[in-house]
C-alpha positions in Angstrom: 102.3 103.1 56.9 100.0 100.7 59.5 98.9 102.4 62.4 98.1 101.3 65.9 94.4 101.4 67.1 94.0 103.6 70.3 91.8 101.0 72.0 94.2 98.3 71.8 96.4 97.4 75.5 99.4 98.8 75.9 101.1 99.2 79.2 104.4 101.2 80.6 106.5 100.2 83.5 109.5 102.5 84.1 111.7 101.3 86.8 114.2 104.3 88.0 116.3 104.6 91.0 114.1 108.5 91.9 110.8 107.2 91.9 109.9 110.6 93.0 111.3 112.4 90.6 109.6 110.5 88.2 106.2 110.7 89.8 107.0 114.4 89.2 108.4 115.0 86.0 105.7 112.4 84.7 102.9 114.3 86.3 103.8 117.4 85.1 104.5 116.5 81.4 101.9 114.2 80.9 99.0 115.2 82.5 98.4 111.7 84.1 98.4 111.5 87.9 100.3 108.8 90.0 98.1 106.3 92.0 100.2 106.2 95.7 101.3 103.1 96.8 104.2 100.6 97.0 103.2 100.0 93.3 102.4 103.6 92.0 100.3 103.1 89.2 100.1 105.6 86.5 96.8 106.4 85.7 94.9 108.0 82.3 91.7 109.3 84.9 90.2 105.9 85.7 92.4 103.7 83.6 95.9 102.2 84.9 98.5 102.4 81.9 101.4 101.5 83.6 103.4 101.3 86.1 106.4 103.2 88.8 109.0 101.5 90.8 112.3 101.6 92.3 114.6 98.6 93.2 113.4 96.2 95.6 114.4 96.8 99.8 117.3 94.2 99.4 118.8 96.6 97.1 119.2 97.1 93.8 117.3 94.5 92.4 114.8 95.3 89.5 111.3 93.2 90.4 111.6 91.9 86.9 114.9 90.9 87.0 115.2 93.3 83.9 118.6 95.9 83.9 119.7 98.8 85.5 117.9 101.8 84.7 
């Protein structure tokens, strides 16, 4: 079975309605923290690997014109 390098890029971008109960629940389980911003950034200490966001202020519209959560 192949198996993917732990150096190589990958990055998470979870786009919920609570983005404070994510931050929370995401903090908690995983250990990584949440960079505070309108982008918050989830972050491995240093490293960004990924990405928290609700729907944009004219309403629920996903920045990446992806679907509802």
């Amino acid at each position: 079975m192949p198996q993917i390098q732990p150096n190589g890029f990958v990055w998470h971008e979870l786009m919920t309605t609570d983005t404070e109960g994510a931050k929370e629940f995401y903090e908690q389980v995983t250990g990584l923290a949440i960079q505070p911003g309108e982008y918050l950034m989830v972050m491995d200490g240093e490293q960004p690997v990924g990405g928290l966001i609700g729907p944009t202020a004219e309403g629920p519209v996903w920045p990446s014109g992806g679907p509802e959560p």
